[in-house]
VMD Tcl script that draws the C-alpha trace (Angstrom):
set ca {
  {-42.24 -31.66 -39.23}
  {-43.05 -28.11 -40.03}
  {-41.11 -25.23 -38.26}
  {-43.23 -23.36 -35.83}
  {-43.61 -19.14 -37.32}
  {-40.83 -17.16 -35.96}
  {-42.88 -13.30 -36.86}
  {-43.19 -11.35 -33.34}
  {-46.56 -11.92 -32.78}
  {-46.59 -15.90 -32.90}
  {-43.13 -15.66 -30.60}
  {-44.80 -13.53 -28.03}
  {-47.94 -16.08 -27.88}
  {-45.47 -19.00 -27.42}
  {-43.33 -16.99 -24.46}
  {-43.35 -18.84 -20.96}
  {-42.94 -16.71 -18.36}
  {-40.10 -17.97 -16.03}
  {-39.41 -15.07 -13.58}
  {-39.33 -11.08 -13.27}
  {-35.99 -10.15 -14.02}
  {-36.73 -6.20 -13.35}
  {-39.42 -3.58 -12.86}
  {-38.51 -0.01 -12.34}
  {-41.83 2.42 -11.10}
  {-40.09 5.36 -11.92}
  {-39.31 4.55 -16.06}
  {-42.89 2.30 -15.96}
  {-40.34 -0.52 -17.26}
  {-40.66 -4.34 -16.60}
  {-38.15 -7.27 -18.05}
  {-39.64 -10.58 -18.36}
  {-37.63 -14.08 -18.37}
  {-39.18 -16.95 -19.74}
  {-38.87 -19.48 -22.63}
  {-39.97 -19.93 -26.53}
  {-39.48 -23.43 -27.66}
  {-37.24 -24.24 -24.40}
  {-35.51 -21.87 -25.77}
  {-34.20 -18.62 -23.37}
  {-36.24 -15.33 -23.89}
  {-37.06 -12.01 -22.79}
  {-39.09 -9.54 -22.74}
  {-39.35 -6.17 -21.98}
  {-42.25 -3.91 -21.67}
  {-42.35 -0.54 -21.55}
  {-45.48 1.76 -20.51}
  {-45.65 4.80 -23.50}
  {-46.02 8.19 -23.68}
  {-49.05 10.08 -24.05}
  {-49.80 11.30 -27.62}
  {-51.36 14.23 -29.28}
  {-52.69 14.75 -32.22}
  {-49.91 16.36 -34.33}
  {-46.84 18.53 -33.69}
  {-46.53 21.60 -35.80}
  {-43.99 24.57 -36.58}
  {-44.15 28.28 -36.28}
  {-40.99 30.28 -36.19}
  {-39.77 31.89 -33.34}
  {-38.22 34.90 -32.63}
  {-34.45 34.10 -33.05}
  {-35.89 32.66 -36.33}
  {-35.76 28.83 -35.22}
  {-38.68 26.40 -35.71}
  {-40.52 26.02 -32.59}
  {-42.63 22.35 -32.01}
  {-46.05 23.30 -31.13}
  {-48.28 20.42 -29.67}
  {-51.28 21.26 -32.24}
  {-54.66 20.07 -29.93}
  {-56.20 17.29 -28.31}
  {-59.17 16.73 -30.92}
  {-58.41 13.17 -31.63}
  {-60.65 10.89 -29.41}
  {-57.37 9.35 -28.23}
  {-55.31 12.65 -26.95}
  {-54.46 14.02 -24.16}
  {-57.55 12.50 -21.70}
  {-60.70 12.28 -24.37}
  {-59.98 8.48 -23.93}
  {-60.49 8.47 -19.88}
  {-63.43 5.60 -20.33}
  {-63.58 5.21 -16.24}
  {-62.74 7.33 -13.14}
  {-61.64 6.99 -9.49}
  {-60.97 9.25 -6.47}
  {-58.11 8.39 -4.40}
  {-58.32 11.11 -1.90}
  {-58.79 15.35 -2.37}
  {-57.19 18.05 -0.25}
  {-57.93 21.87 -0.76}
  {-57.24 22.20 -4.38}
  {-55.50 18.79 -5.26}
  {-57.12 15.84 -6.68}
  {-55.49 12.46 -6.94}
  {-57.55 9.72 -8.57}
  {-56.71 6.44 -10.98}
  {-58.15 6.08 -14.78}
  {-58.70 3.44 -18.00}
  {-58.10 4.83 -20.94}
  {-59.15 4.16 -24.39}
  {-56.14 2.50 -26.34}
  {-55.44 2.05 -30.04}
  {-52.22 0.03 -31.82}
  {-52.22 2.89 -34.27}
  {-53.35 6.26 -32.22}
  {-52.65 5.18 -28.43}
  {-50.61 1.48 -28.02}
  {-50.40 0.59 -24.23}
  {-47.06 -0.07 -24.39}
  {-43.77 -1.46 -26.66}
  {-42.14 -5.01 -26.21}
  {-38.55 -5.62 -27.18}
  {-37.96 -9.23 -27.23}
  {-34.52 -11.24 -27.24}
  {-34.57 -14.36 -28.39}
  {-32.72 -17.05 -27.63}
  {-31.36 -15.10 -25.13}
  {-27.99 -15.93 -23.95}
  {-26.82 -15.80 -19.98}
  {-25.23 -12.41 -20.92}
  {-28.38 -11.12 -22.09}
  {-30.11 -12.11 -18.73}
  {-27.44 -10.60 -16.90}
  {-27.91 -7.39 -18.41}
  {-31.38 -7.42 -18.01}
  {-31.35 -8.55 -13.95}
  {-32.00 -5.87 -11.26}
  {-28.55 -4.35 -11.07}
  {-26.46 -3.46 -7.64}
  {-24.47 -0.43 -9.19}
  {-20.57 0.28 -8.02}
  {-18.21 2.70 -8.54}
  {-15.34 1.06 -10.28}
  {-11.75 2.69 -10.92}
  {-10.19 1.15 -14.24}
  {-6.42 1.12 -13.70}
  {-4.46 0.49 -16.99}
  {-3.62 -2.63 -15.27}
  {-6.84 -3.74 -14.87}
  {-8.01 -2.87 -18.44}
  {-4.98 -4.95 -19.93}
  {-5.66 -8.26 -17.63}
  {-9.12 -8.26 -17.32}
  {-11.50 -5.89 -19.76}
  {-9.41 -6.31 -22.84}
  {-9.30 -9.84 -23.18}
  {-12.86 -9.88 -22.15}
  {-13.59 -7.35 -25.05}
  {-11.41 -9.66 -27.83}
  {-14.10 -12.88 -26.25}
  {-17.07 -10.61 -26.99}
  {-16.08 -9.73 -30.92}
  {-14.94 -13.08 -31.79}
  {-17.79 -15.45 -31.06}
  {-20.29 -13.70 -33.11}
  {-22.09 -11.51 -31.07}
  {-21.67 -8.73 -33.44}
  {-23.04 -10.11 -36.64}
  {-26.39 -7.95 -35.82}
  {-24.43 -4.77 -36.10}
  {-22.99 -6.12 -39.22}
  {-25.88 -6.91 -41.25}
  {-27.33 -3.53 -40.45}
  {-23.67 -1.79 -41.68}
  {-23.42 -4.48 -44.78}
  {-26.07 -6.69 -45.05}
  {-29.29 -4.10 -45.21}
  {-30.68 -5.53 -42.58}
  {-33.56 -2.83 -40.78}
  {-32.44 -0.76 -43.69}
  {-36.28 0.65 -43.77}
  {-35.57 2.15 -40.21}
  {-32.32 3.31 -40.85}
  {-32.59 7.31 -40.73}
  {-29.23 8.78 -42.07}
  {-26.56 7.02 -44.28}
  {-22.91 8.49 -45.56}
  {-21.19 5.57 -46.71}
  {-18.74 5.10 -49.61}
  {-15.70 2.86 -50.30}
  {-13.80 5.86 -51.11}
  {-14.36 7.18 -46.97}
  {-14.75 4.32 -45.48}
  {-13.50 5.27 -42.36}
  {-15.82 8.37 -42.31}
  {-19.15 6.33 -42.93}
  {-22.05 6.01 -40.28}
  {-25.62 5.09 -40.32}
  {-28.05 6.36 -38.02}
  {-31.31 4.44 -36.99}
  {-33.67 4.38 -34.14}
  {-32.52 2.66 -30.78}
  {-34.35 -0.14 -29.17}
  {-35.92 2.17 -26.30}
  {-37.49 4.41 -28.25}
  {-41.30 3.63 -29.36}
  {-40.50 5.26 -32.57}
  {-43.42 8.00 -32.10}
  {-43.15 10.39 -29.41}
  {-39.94 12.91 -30.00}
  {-39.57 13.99 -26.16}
  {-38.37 10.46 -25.85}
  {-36.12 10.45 -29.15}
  {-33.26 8.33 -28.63}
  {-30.94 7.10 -31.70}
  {-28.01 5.97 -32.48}
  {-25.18 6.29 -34.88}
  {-22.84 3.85 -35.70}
  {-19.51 3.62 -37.64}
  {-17.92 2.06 -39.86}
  {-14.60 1.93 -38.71}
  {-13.48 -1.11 -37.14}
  {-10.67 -0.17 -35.08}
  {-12.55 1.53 -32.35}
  {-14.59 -0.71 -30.01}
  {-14.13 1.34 -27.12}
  {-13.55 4.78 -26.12}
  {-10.27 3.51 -25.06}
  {-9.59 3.12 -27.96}
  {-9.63 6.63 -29.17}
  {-6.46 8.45 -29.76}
  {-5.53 12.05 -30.13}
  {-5.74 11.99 -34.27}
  {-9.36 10.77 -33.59}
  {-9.63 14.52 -32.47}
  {-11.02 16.18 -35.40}
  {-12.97 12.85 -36.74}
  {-14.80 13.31 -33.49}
  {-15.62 16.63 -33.97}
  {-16.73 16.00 -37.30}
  {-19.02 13.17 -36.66}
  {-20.59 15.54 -33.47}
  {-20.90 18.60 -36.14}
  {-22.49 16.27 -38.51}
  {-25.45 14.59 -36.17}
  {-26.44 17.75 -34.65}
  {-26.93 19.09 -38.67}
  {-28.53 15.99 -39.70}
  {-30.97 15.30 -37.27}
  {-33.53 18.10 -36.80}
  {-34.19 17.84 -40.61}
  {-35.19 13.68 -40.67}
  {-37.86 15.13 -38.05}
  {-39.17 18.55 -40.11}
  {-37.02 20.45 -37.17}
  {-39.67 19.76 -33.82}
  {-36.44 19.15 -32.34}
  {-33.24 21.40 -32.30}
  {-29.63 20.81 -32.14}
  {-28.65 21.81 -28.93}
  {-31.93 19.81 -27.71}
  {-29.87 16.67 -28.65}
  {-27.91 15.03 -25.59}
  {-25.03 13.30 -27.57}
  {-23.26 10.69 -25.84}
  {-20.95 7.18 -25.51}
  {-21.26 4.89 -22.90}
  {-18.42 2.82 -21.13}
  {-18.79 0.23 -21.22}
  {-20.94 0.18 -23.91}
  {-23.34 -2.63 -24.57}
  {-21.49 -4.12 -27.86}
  {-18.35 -3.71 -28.44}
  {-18.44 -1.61 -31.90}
  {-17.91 2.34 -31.73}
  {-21.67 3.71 -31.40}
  {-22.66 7.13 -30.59}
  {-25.99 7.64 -28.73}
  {-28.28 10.34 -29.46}
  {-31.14 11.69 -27.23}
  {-33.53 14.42 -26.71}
  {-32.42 16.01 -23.64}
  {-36.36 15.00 -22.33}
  {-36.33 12.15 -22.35}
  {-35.48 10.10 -18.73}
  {-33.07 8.25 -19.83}
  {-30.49 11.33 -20.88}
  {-30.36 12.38 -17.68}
}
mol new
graphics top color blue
foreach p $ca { graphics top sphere $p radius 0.5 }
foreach p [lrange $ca 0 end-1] q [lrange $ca 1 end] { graphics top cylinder $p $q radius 0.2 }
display resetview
């Protein structure tokens, strides 16, 4: 029996939608659950960003270089796509009114799809339409409950992913930024492209770095020597980054973060144009 394709496209065809985990009108997000090959999956959809034509540099007065949305030319930017109009309602000088727009995969996608799959219980639980509570972490509470839930979650697997991107080259043509040796290990990090960001539009930049130390899986577990390494890695990012994007974004334009708890249980830093939605 031949095995079915497992590229993105013929995975997406084969999805069975099951039930809408989440939709958010504000971030124009949805998450999907459903089934490949009776197999858990989903999918999440997010609406993109308009796009212009080019962004270009001119220096500025205090001698940085300034991103400069170029022009609308293109028959895809800004609103030269608007293909069909409709009034809602006018008042004195405002207009409110609905449109279609002309899309392209290459000049003007519709949206991006992230898709997990199989998808374990975890995953869906993550993905569900949250009820958020404030929480106070005793010491107590960390030892009894969140540390031996951390030791479950990095020793059945769940972070071989992060490993073949540190080790095994996996998405190695995405990764932006590398300092590795065997030498430093300790020092190493690799930066690459998170899974929210469409990869295109820089007022939605959002990367992360991650290390290669393996001691640290939480900010807990940071100590007072991890001071200066800290620093250091902080220092370094806002350096590296404006160059991998010819400088149309800045330094202190970069929202640099860690989030507890984080999402996998290896030390990753989160990088994001302070723009974009989610860094606020």
């Amino acid at each position: 029996m031949s095995q079915l394709p497992t590229d993105f496209a013929s995975l997406i065809k084969r999805f069975q939608f099951v039930s809408v985990l989440d939709s958010n009108p504000q971030t124009k997000v949805m998450s999907l659950l459903g089934t490949i090959d009776n197999k858990d999956a989903i999918i999440t959809a997010e609406k993109t960003h308009f796009l212009f034509d080019e962004t270009v540099r001119r220096p500025s007065q205090d001698g940085r270089s300034t991103p400069v949305l170029y022009n609308c030319e293109n028959e895809y930017s800004c609103i030269n796509g608007i293909q069909e109009l409709k009034e809602i309602t006018s008042n004195d000088i405002y207009y409110w009114g609905l449109s279609v727009i002309k899309q392209n995969m290459q000049s003007n996608p519709t949206a991006k799809l992230n898709l997990i799959w199989p998808a374990t219980p975890i995953h869906i639980k993550k993905y569900e339409q949250q009820s958020f509570h404030l929480v106070r972490e005793t010491p107590e509470m960390y030892k009894r409950i969140v540390q031996p839930y951390i030791e479950e979650m990095c020793n059945n697997g769940r972070l071989k992913w992060v490993n073949n991107i540190l080790y095994e080259g996996a998405e190695s043509e995405r990764v932006v930024y590398k300092d590795f040796s065997e030498e430093n290990k300790d020092d190493g990090f690799l930066i690459l492209p998170d899974m929210k960001w469409d990869g295109m539009n820089l007022d939605s930049l959002y990367l992360v770095a991650i290390v290669y130390r393996t001691d640290i899986k939480t900010i807990r577990d940071l100590r007072y020597s991890d001071k200066k390494w800290l620093i250091n890695l902080n220092n370094k990012i806002r350096s590296i980054i404006p160059g991998c994007y010819n400088y149309a974004v800045h330094p202190d334009e970069l929202r640099i973060l860690v989030h507890y708890q984080p999402s996998y249980y290896h030390f990753h830093i989160h990088i994001v144009n302070n723009k974009a939605s989610w860094s606020r």
